[in-house]
N, C-alpha and C positions, 0 to 999 in steps of 0.2 A: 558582484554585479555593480554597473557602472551606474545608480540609480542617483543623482546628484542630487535630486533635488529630494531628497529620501533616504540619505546618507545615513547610515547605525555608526553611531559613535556609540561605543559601551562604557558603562560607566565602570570604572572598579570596584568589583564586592570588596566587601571590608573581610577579613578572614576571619575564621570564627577565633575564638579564646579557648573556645573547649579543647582540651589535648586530652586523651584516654588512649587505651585500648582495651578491643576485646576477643579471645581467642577466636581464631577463624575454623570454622566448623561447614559443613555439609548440610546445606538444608532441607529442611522436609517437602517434597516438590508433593502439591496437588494441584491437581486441574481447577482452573480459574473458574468463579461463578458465572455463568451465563456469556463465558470467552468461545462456542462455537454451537453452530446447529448440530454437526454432526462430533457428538461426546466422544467416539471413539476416534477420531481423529484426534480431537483437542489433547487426548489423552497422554498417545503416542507425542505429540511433539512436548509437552510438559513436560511429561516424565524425564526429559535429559536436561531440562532447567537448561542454562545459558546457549548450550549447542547442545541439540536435540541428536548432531546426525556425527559428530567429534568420532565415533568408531567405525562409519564407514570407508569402505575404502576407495578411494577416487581415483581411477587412472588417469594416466598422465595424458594429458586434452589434445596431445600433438598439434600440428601445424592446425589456425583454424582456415579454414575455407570462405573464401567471401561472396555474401549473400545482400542484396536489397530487401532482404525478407526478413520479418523478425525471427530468430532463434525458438524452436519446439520447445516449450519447456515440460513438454512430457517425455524428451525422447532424452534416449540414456547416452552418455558417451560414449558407450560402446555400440550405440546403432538403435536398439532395440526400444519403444516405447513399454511407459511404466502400463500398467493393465488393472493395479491396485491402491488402494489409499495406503495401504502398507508401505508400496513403493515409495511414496513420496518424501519420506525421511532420507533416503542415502538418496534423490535423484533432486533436492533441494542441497543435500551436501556438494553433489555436483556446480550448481551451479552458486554456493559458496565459494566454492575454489574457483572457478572462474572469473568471478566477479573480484574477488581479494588478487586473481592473477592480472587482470588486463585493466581494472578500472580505480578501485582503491588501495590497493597495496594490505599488505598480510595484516589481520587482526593476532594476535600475541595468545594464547591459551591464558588462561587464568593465573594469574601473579602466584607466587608461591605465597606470599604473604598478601593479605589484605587486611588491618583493622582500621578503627573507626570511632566514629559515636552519633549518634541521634538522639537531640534534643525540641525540643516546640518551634526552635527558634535557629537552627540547624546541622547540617553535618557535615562531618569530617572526613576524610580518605585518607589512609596513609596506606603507599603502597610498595612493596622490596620484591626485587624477581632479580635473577641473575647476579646477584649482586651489587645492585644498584637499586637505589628508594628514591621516593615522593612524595609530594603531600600536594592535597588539594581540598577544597571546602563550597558547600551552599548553603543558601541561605533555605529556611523553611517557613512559607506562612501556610496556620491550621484553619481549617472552617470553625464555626463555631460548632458548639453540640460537644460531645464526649468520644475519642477515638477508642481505637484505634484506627485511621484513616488510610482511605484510599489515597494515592497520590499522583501526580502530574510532573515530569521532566522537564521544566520549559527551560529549552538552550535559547539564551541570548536574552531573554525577557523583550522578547518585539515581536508584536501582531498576536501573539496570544488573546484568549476573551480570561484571562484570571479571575474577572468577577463572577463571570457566569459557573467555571470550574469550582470556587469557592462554594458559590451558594448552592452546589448541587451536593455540598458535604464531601466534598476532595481537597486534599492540600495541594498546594503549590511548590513545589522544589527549583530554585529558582538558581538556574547555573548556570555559570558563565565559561563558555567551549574553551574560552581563550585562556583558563589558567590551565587546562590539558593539552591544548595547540595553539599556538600563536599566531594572527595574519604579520604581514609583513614583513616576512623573515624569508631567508634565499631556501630553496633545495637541499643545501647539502648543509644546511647553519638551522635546522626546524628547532621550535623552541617550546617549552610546556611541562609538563607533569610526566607525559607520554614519553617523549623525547630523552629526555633526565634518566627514564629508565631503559629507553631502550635505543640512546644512539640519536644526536643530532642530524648525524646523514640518511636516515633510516629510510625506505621505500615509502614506505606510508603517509599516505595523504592526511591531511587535518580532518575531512570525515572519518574517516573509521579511527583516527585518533577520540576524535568525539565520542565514538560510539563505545570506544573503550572506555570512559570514561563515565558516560550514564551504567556502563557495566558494572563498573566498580561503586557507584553509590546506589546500585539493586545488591549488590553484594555486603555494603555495610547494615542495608537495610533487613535483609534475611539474620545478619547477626544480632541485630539488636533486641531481639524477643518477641516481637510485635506491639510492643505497646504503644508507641503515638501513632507508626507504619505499618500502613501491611505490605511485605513484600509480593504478597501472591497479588496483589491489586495495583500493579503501575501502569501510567501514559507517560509519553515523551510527543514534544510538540515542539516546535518553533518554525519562523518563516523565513521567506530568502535564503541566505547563504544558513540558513540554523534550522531552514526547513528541509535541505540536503540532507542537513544533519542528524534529524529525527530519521529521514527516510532511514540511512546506515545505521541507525541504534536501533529502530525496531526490526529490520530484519536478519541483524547479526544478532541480538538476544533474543530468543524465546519465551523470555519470565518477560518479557513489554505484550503486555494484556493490550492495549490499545496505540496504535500511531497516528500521528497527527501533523503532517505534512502541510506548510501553511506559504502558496506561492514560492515554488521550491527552485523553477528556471532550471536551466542550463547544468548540466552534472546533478539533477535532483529526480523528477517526477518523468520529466518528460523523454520517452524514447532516443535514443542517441543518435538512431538511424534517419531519424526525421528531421533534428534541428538545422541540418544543413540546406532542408527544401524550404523551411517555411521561413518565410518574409519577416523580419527585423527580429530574429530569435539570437540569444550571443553565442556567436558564433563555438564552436567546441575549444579550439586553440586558444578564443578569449578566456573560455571559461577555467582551463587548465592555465593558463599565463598571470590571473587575473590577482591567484592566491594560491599558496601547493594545496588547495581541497581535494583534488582526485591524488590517487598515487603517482607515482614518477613514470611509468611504466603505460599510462595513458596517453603518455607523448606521442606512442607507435599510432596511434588511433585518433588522433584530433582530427586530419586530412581526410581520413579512408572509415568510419564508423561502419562498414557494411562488413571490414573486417573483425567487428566483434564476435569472440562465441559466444557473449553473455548480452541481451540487455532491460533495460528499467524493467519492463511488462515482467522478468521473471525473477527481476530486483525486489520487487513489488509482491511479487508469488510467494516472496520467499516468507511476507506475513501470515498468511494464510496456516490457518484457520483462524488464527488471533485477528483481532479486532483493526479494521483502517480505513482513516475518513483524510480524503482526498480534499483541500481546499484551494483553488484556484484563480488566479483573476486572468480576465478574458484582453482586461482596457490594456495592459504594456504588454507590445507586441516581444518585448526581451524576454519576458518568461514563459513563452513558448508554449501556451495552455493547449494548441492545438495538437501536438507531440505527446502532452500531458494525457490529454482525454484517451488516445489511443494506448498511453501505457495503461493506463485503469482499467480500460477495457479486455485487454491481455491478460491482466492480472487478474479481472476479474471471471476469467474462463480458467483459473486454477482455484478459484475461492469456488465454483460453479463443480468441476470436477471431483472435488473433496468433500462434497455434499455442505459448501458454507456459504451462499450466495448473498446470503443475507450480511455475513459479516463486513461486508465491502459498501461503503458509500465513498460518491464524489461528486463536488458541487463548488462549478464555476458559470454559473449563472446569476450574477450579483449584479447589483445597478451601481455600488461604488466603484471605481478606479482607480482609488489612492493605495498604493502599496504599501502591504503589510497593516491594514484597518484594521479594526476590526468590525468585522459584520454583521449586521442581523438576520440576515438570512440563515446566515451558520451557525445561530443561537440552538433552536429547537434540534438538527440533526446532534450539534454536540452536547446539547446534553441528554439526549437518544443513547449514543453512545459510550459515553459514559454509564450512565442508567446498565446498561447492558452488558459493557467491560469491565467496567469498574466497581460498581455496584452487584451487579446480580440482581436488578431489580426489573429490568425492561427486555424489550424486546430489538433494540437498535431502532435504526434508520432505516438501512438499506438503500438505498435511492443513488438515480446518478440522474444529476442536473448540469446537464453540459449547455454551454452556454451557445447560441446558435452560429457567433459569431467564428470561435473556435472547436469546432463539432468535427473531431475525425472518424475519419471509419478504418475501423481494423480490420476492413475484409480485403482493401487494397494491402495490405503490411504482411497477412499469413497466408499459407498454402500450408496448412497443417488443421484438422481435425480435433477437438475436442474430446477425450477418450470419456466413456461411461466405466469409470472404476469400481470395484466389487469391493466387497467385506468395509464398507466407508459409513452407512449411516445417511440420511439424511435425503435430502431432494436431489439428485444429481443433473436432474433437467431443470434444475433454480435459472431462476436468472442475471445477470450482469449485476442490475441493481440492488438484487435480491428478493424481498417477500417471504412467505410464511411457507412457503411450500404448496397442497391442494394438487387436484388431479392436472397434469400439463397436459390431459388429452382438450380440456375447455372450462369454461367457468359461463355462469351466468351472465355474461357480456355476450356472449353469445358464438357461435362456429356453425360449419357447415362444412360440406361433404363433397366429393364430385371423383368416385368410383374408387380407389384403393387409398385414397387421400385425403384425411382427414384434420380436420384444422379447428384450432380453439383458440379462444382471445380471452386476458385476465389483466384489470386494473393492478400495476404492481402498487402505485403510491401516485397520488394526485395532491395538489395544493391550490391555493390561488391564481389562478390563470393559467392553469398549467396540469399536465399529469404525463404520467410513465405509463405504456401498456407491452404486452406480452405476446405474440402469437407463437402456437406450438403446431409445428405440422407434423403428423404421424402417418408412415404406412401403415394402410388397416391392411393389408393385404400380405403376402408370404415370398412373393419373389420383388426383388429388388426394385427399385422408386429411385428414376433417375433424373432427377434434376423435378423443380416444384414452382409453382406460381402461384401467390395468396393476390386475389382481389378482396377487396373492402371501399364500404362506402365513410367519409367521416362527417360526421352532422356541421352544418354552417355554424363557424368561430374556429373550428378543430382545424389545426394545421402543423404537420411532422416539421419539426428544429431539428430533429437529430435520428439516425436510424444506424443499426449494428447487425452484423452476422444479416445481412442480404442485399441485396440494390432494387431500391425503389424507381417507380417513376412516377410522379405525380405529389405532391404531398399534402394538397388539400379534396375536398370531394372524392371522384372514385381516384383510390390509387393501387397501382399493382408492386405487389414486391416478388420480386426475384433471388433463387438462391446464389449464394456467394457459390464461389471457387471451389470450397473447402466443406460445404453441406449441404451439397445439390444430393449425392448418394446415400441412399437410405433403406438398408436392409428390412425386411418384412418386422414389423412393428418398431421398427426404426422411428426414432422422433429429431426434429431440428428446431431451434426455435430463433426467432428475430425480437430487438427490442426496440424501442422508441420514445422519445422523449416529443411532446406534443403540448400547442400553448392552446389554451381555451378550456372548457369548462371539459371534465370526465365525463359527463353524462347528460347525452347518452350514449351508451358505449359505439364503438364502430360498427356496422350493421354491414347486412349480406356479404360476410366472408365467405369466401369459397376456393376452394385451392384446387389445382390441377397438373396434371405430370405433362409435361412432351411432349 
């Protein structure tokens, strides 16, 4: 990105000294501490460590169809939507091949060889596949205290909070993308670690080169015994062109307990289909001309994004259940936060389906402007976060703090339905932001009634001048509830920023909402729910809710 006056010059790591090896071995996969609400999910996707879904089989995606609509990421390529949390392992491989087919170019299966070494102070990759080797190296800083430590991926060492990461007792692995893919190098001349092994002309863009790359230092880190790393406890972070980057590392690897996306732009967070409408976003053609970050194969696609069969929102899916904190800036109209908000919110009706709602926060609601800052706003959720992915000691964040300025709605983007999946575990009427879970017929904020339709309100997460609320509408009745209207009153100060899954009109005092497109229809004890982000004090909650059918 063209940020001039914010330019990332990188500086050159120094390479480590350390040369070793040590035999590459298969690791013992368990399920991360406190990596999802719903355990049996988390389970399923760990247990296959780097590709959870590598033995399903994917048919071949034929011609794709072009749509202004975002892509179902519940519905299978062969037509049929998934009905299970079971399913979601080979219908996330689905949209693996997609994504590796039209956007980043092929991820490589696992090197034949992989050693290494990890020391305080860093580690090493050497890597042989096909007859062709590599080497590449980071640098490592530890918290204080006695490990073996949790740790943090930061590509590029820009915009991260490393101090905060530290003092929450995690280390820092501090790697630079560019010894595994190089910027300014032609298409057919790529250069790097990646490259060395597999082919300077390769299809592969410098993200999922990247991503191979955080791969392969989760892969030295499982060999090393565990004693300064834990491999079952890693993040991957960075921002701008290295916040792309996180994105393709954590949802091509499974064993990245937490992602951390930090003003990602163009080819990153932000939906594909969108960047085209919204005002001073970089353009797609910029974003693919700018540097080979996407794969080669995204050329067909710069012009025409409606012809994807894949996009971000089921990019973004593909973390789910593992842990993902969305960071955003509203002030440069280039990195596209509007596009942004809408893929979170996509993403986050797959983290909502899998019974993980909670596992999803995003927050671009900040008062700074300066790209790639770091902020204090994103202090408390990240080390929420952490706490909860990386530790096992909390309960996350969950929250989405969309900034008003940049505030989409996903209900213009889908004509597709959120499925309630069986045998998952967990809240499946969660919400966007997420929360603890609790009855989605109402909570102590209060609901009300009006003949088969019943409606309840629940504080997800409130702050300083601000809070997140819930409403859930249920048919109390047995024959079908077609289409719903929730009125509410909101006390003087209270005024809706941002509203998801239905259309409003009014957004302070009485306001009515309406259902979307996609969950007006609601079978007998059928439930829908809308979310909203609102600036003023939580309490007292919105009063005389009352829902009503057609």
């Amino acid at each position: 990105m063209r940020f001039h006056r914010y330019r990332y010059r990188p500086r050159v790591w120094a390479a480590a000294a350390l040369v070793a090896a040590a035999s590459l071995i298969t690791p013992s996969l368990t399920v991360q501490a406190g990596a999802a609400d719903g355990q049996v999910v988390a389970a399923q996707v760990q247990a296959g460590g780097e590709d959870g879904g590598a033995d399903c089989a994917v048919p071949n995606p034929g011609s794709p169809t072009s749509s202004s609509m975002l892509p179902d990421p519940f519905k299978r390529l062969n037509g049929t939507r998934i009905s299970a949390t079971s399913d979601w392992r080979c219908r996330r491989a689905e949209i693996r091949d997609l994504a590796q087919r039209s956007v980043y170019g092929q991820k490589p299966a696992r090197p034949a060889s992989v050693t290494g070494t990890v020391s305080a102070s860093s580690i090493t990759v050497n890597v042989s596949d096909q007859g062709r080797s590599a080497s590449f190296s980071a640098s490592v800083s530890l918290p204080s205290g006695s490990g073996p430590f949790p740790a943090v991926i930061v590509l590029g060492g820009l915009g991260a909070d490393t101090a905060t990461i530290k003092a929450s007792g995690v280390a820092v692995i501090n790697h630079d993308p560019y010894s595994v893919g190089k910027e300014g190098t032609t298409r057919n001349n790529k250069q790097g670690a990646f490259y060395s092994v597999y082919g300077s002309s390769s299809s592969t863009g410098l993200l999922m080169a990247w991503s191979w790359g955080v791969s392969r230092i989760i892969d030295v880190i499982e060999q090393s015994g565990g004693n300064i790393l834990k491999a079952s406890a890693t993040g991957v972070t960075g921002c701008s062109r290295f916040g792309k980057g996180a994105i393709v590392a954590g949802a091509f690897d499974q064993r990245v307990a937490l992602t951390m996306p930090i003003e990602s732009g163009s080819g990153g967070v932000p939906i594909l289909r969108g960047i085209p409408g919204e005002n001073g976003a970089q353009p797609l053609s910029s974003a693919y001309s700018e540097q080979p970050w996407l794969g080669d194969a995204f050329s067909s696609y710069t012009g025409n994004p409606n012809s994807l069969p894949v996009d971000t929102h089921e990019i973004l899916g593909m973390v789910a259940p593992r842990g993902l904190f969305v960071m955003e800036n509203p002030y440069v109209d280039w990195l596209a936060a509007r596009s942004g908000s809408v893929a979170a919110l996509g993403a986050a009706e797959v983290y909502k389906a899998l019974g993980a709602g909670s596992n999803i926060s995003y927050w671009s609601d900040v008062q700074d402007g300066t790209h790639c800052a770091v902020r204090s706003e994103w202090k408390t959720p990240l080390q929420q976060n952490i706490q909860k992915f990386l530790l096992g000691t909390g309960s996350g964040s969950g929250v989405f703090r969309i900034a008003p300025s940049k505030s989409g709605n996903l209900s213009t983007w889908r004509d597709w339905q959120t499925p309630t999946l069986t045998d998952g575990g967990g809240d499946n009427g969660g919400d966007p932001g997420g929360g603890t879970g609790g009855d989605p017929g109402g909570d102590p904020g209060g609901g009300g009634t009006n003949g088969t339709c019943t409606v309840g309100y629940r504080n997800v997460n409130s702050w300083p001048g601000g809070f997140q609320g819930e409403v859930t509408i249920r048919n109390n009745g047995t024959s079908t509830l077609n289409g719903w209207t929730v009125g509410m009153s909101l006390a003087s100060g209270q005024s809706i920023s941002s509203l998801w899954d239905g259309v409003n009109t009014g957004t302070s005092g009485s306001v009515t909402v309406r259902n979307s497109s996609y969950n007006g229809t609601l079978a007998g004890n059928g439930t829908a729910t809308f979310g909203f982000t609102a600036t003023g004090n939580s309490s007292p909650a919105p009063a005389n809710i009352t829902c009503r059918s057609p």
